[in-house]
C-alpha positions in Angstrom: 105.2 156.1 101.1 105.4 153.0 102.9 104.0 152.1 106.4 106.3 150.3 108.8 103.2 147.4 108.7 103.1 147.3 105.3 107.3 147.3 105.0 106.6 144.4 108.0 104.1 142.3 105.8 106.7 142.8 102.5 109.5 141.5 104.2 107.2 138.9 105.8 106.4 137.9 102.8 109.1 137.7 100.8 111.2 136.0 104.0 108.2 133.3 103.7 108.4 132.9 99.4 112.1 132.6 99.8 112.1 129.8 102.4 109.0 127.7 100.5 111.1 127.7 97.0 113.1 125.3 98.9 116.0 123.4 96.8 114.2 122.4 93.7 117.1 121.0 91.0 116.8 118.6 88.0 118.7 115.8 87.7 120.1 113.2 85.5 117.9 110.4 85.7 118.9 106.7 83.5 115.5 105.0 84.5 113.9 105.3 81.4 116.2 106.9 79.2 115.5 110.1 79.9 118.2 112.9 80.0 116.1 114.7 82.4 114.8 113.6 86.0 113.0 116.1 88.7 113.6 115.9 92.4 113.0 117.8 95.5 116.4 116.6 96.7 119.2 115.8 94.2 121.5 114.2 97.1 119.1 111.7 97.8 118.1 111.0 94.5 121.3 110.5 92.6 123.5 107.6 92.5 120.8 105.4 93.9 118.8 103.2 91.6 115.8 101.9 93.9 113.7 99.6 93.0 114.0 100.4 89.4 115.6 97.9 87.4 117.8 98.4 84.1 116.7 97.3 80.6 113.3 96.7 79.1 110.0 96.5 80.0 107.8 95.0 78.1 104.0 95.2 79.0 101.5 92.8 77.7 99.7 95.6 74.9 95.7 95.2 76.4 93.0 97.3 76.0 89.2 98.2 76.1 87.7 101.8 75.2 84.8 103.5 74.0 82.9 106.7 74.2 80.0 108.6 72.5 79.0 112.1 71.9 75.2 113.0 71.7 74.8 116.7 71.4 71.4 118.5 70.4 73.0 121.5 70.4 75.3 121.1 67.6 73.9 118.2 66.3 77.5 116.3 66.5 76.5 112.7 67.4 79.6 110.3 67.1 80.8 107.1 69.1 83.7 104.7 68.9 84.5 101.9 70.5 88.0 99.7 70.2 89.7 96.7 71.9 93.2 95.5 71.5 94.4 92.1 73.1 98.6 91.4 72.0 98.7 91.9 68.1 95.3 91.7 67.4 93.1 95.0 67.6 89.2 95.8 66.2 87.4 98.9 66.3 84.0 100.4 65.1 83.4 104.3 64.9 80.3 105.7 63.8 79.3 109.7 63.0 76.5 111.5 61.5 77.3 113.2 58.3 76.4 116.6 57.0 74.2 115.4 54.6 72.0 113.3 56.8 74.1 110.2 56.2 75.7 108.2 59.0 79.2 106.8 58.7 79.9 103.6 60.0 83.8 101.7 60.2 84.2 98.7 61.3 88.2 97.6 61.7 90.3 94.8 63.0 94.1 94.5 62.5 96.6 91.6 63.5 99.8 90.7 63.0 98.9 88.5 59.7 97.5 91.5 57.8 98.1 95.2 58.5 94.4 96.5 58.1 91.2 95.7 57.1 88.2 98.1 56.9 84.4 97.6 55.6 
């Protein structure tokens, strides 16, 4: 059976969920060719375009990464490092085999030829 305090904090409660759910609605959104947009507030949202412009973007494609695992533990020691500047992209990733061995690749790619390894 129910207290009036605890029927109190229920209704409390539930008063409180229903008025943080809010108007939460998806919308249709053009920006980036997407059929699906999200927005706290559809009337604000739709029909205005911003500061986003139509048609393509087109970043410059430029890059630097690497990262290396060292693991006593499991004994899973690997690294791999790769840079990309427009068309032209070279890489080198290294791992220790199961037999003791360690793999290394070396890579570099351009427009001119797809792919070359050693």
């Amino acid at each position: 059976m129910l207290s009036f305090f605890s029927c109190q904090f229920h209704i409390a409660f539930f008063a409180v969920a229903a008025v943080s759910a809010g108007s939460v609605s998806y919308v249709k959104r053009s920006d980036f060719n997407s059929d699906l947009g999200y927005a706290s507030d559809s009337a604000a949202i739709e029909g205005s375009e911003g500061a986003w412009s139509k048609g393509d973007y087109y970043a410059y494609p430029k890059y630097k990464f690497e990262y290396g695992v060292h693991d006593p533990h499991t004994h899973d020691h690997k690294s791999q490092w790769e840079t990309r500047d427009g068309d032209v992209v070279k890489g080198e990733y290294t791992l220790d085999e199961a037999d003791g061995t360690i793999r290394k690749v070396s890579y570099h790619a351009d427009s001119k030829m797809d792919s070359m390894q050693k």
